[in-house]
N, C-alpha and C positions, 0 to 999 in steps of 0.2 A: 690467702687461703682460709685460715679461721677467719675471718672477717665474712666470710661467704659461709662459710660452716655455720658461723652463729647467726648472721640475718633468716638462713632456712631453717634452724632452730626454732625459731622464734614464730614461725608461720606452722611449724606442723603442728600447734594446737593452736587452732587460730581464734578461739572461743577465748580461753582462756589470756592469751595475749592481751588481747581486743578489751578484755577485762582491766584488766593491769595497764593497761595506756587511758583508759578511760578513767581509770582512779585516778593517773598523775593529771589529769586533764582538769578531771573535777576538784579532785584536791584543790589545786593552783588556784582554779575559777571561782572556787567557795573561798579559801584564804583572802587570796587577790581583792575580790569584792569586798571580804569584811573590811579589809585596810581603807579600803577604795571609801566607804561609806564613812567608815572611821576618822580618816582625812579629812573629808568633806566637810562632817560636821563639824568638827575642830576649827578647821577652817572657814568655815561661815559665822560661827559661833565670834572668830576673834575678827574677824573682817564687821559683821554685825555691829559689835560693840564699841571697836574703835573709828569707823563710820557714821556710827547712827549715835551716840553716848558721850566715848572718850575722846575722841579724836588722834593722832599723831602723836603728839607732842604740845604740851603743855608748858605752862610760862606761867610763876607766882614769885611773889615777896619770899625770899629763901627761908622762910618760918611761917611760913603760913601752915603748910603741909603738916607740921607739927601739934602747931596749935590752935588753929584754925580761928584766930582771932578777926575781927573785923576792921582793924584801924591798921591793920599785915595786907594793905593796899601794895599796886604794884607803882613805883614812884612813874613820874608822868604814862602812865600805864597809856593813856588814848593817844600821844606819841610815838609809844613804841609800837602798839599794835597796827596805824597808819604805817611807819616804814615797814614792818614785815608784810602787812597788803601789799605793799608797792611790791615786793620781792618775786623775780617771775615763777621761780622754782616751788611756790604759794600757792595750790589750788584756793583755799579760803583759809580766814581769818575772823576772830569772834571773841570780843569781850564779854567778861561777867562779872559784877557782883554779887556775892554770894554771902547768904548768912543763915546759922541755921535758924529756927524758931517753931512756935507753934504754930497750926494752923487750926481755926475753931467755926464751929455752925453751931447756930441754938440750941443743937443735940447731944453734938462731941468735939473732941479736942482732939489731933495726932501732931507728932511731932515731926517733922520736914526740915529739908535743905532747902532754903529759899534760891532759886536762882534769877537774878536779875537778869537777862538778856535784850541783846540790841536784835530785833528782829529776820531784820534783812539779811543781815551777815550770818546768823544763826540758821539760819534758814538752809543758807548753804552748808554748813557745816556738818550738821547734826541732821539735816531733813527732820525737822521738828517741826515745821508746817507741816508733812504727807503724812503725819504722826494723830494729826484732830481729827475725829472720828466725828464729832458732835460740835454745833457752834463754827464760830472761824478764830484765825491766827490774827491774832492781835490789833483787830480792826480801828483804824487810825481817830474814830471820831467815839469809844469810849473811854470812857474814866477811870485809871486804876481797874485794868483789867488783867482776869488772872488766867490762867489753863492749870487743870488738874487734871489727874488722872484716873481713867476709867471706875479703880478701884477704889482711889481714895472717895470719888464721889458717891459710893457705894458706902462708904466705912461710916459717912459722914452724912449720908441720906441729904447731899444736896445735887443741883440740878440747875442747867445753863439758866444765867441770871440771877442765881443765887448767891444773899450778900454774905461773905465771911469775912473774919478778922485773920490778919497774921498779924503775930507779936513775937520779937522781936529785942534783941541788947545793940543797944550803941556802943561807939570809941570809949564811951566815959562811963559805961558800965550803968546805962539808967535801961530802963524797961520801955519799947516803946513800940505803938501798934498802931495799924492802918486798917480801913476796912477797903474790902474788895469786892468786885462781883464778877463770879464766872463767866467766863467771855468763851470759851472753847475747854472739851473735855479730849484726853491724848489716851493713848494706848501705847507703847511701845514693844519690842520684844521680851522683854524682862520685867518682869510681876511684881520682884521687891524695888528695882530701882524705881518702878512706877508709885510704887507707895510712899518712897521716902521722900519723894520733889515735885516740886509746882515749882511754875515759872510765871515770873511778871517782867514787866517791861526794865532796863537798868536803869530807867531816870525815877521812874515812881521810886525803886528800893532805894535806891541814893539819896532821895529825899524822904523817905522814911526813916532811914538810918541818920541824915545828916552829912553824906559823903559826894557832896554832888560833884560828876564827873570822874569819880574815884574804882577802879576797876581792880580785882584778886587775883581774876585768870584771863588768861588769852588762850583760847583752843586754837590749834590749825591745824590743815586736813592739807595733807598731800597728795600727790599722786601715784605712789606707789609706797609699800612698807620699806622699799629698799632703799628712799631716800631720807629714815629716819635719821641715819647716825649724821651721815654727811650734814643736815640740817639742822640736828642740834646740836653740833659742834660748830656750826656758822652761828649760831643765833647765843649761845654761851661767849662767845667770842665780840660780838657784837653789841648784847647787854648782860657784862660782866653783874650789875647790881643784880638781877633777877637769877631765878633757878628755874633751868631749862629742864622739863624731862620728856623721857620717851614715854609711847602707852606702854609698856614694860613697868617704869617707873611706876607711872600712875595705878596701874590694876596689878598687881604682883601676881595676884589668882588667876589673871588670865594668861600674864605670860608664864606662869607654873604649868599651866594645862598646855598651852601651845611647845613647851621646851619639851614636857612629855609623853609628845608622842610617838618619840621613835623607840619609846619601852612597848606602848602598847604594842604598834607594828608589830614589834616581834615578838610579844607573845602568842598574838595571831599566826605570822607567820612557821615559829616553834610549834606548836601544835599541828598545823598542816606537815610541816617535815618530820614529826617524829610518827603521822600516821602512815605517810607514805615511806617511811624506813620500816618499820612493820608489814608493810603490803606489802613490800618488794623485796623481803626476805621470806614470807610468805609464799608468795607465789615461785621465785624462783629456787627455795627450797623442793616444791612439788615437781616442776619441771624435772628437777635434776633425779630426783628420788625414781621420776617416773622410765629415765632415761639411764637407769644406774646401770643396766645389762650390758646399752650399747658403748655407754662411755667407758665401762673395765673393759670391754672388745677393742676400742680405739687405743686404750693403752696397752692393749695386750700386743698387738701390732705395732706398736712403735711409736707411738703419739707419747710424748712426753708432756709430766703433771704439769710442767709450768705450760705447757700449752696447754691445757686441758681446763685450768685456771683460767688463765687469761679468753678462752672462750665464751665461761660462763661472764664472766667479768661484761665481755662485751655485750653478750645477749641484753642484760640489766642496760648497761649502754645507750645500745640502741634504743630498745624503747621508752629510756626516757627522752632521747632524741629526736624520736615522737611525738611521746607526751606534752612535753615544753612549749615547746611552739606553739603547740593549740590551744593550752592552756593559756596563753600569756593573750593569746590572738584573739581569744573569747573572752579573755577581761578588760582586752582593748576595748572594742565591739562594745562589752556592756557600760565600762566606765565611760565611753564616748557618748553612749544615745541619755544614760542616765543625767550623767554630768550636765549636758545642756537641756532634760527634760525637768527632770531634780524628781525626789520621792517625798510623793507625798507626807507628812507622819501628820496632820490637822487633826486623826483623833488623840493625839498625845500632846497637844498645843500645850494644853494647863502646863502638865509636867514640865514640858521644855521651856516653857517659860518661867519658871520659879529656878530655872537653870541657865536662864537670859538667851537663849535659844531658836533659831526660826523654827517654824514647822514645815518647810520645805530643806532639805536637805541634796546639795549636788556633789554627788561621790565624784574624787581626784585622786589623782595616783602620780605619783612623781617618777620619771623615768629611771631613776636609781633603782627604784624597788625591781623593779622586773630586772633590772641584771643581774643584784645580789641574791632576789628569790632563784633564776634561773641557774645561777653558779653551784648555790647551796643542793639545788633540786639534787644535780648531776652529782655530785659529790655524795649525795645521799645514795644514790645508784650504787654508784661504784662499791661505798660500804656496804650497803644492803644485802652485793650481791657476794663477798666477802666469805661470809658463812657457808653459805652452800655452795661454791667452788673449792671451798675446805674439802666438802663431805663429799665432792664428787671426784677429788684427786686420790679416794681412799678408795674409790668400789674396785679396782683391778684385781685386787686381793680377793676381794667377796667373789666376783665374779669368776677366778681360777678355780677359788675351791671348788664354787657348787658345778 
C-alpha cells in the first residue's frame, strides 16, 4: 500500500521528478566518466612506460642500483639472459650495458645515460625501432652507430649523420671516448627520458668501456602485469647472485601514481554524492512542504508517522531506483565507445609528454566502481530523504490547527 502511495507520489509532479532523476543520472554519468577517463589515463600512462621504457622486471648486479658503477656487471649475464629467453612464460628478453657519460657536438655537451642495446631483442622489448622518426634502427653495415633523440638533437644542433663524441669512465676509473655518427633520430612518449639517453649498439659500448661481452641489465616484457610477482619469484630463485625487480621497484613514481588511484576515485566520486545528497534533500524537502495539507489529512485519519515516514523514505527510493540504472547504463555506453575509440588530447602532447604520457587517452572503468558507486548512490537517498520525512511527520498538528 505505501509502496503504491509513494510510486503515484512521485508522478503527481512529473516535471519536477523528471528533474531529480535526471540529476542522479547525470550526476553518476559526469562522476562515472571522470573516473572512467582518470583510469584510463593512469592506466596507459603505466602500461606505456612499462611496455615502451621499463619493462616487467628487471635483472642487475645487487649494487648496481645504488651505485650505478660500471664494472657492477651482471656475472655471466649473456647465460642467464639465454635461459630466461628459453622460458615459455617470457614474452621477450633484452640485455644492456649501461653507463652514464657525456654526449658532445662541436657546439655543445649534455649529459646522458649511455644505453648499449642488442637490437633485435630490444626491439621486441621496448618497440624502440617504431620509436625512429628519422634515419633507420641500427642498420647492420654502419660503424658505431648511435640514435638520439628528437630533443637532444635539437639541444645539440646536430642531424642524421652527424659525428659526435661520447665519453665516458671505465672499470679502472680512466676517462675514455668514442666518436659516433647518427644513424637514426627516436621520439618517445616522455620528453625527459628522451633527453637524458641515446642508444648504441652493446658490442660498440663494451668496447669502448673495455667490457666486452659484459651486460648490467636484462629487461623482460611479459604478457600480462599479473605474472609479475609469480616471475620474479621464479627468476630470484633461479639467480640467487643477481637482484630481481618488478616495474614497481624500478619506477617507485610510477607505482606511487598507479597505487593512488583509488584516492583519486573517490574524490571524484565524494563530490558527485555529496551534490546529489543536496539535490535530494532539496527537491524532496519541496515535495513534502508542497503536500504538507494532505499528508496532516492522512494522519488525521489514521495513517500513522512511521508510515508517513517510511512513504517519503520510499519516494527518494524509488527514484533513485531509476536514476541508477541509467546512470550506470550511460557510462557503460560511453566508457565502451570511448575506451576502444580513445580521446583525443594531441593539442596537449607537449604537456603530457613532460609527464611521459600518450596523447590519446582510453577511458576504463573496473566493474567494482559501479556497484560501490550504486550502493553508495542509494544510501545517499535514503539519508537525503531523512530530513524531510522528519518535517512531514510534524504537519498533522499544523494542519488541525489551521
Amino acid at each position: 500500500m505505501l509502496l503504491k502511495i509513494a510510486w503515484k507520489n512521485i508522478w503527481r509532479n512529473r516535471t519536477r521528478s523528471l528533474v531529480l532523476i535526471a540529476a542522479v543520472v547525470l550526476g553518476l554519468w559526469g562522476g562515472l566518466a571522470m573516473v572512467s577517463f582518470s583510469l584510463g589515463m593512469m592506466d596507459q600512462r603505466a602500461k606505456d612506460q612499462i611496455e615502451k621504457l621499463i619493462s616487467h622486471v628487471q635483472l642487475h648486479h645487487p649494487d648496481y642500483r645504488d651505485e650505478r658503477k660500471v664494472e657492477l656487471f651482471i656475472p655471466d649475464g649473456l647465460q642467464v639472459l639465454n635461459e630466461i629467453q628459453q622460458k615459455p612464460n617470457i614474452k621477450a628478453a633484452t640485455g644492456r650495458s649501461l653507463a652514464g657519460g657525456m654526449l658532445a657536438s662541436p657546439r655543445k655537451s649534455i649529459g646522458v645515460m649511455i644505453n648499449g642495446v642488442m637490437p633485435a631483442s630490444e626491439a621486441l622489448v621496448t618497440q624502440l625501432e617504431g620509436k625512429v622518426i628519422e634515419g633507420e634502427y641500427f642498420p647492420e653495415d654502419a660503424r658505431n652507430p648511435i640514435l638520439v633523440s628528437e630533443r637532444a638533437a635539437k639541444m645539440l644542433k646536430i642531424k642524421l649523420r652527424s659525428k659526435i663524441t661520447l665519453t665516458s669512465q671505465n672499470a679502472e676509473g680512466e676517462m675514455v671516448a668514442s666518436a659516433f655518427r647518427v644513424g637514426g633520430i627516436f621520439k618517445t612518449i616522455d620528453a625527459k627520458y628522451d633527453e637524458a639517453h641515446v642508444f648504441v649498439q652493446a658490442t660498440d659500448l663494451q668496447r669502448m668501456l673495455g667490457q666486452e661481452g659484459q651486460i648490467h641489465e636484462i629487461a623482460i616484457l611479459l604478457n600480462s602485469k599479473e605474472e609479475v610477482l609469480p616471475v620474479q619469484a621464479e627468476l630470484a630463485e633461479a639467480f640467487p647472485e643477481v637482484q630481481v625487480e618488478t616495474w614497481k621497484e624500478v619506477s617507485p613514481e610510477l607505482s606511487m601514481m598507479a597505487d593512488s588511484m583509488d584516492q583519486v576515485v573517490w574524490i571524484f566520486v565524494g563530490v558527485v554524492i555529496i551534490g546529489l545528497f543536496f539535490g535530494i534533500i532539496n527537491t524532496m524537502l519541496m515535495a513534502v512542504l508542497e503536500r504538507k495539507e494532505e499528508t496532516g489529512m492522512l494522519m488525521a485519519v489514521g495513517m500513522k508517522r512511521a508510515q508517513v515516514f517510511k512513504m517519503i523514505v520510499l519516494e527518494s527510493t524509488l527514484i533513485s531506483l531509476i536514476g541508477v540504472p541509467l546512470g550506470i547504463v550511460l557510462t557503460q555506453l560511453t566508457v565502451g565507445i570511448m575506451g576502444n575509440v580513445g580521446i583525443d588530447m594531441s593539442a596537449f602532447s607537449e604537456g603530457l609528454a613532460q609527464m611521459g604520457m600518450s596523447s590519446t587517452v582510453y577511458p576504463m572503468m573496473e566493474p567494482k566502481y559501479y556497484v560501490i558507486v550504486a550502493i553508495q548512490v542509494f544510501v545517499v537517498a535514503i539519508l537525503g530523504s531523512i530530513y524531510p520525512a522528519f518535517k512531514a511527520v510534524g504537519f498533522k498538528t499544523q494542519y488541525i490547527t489551521r
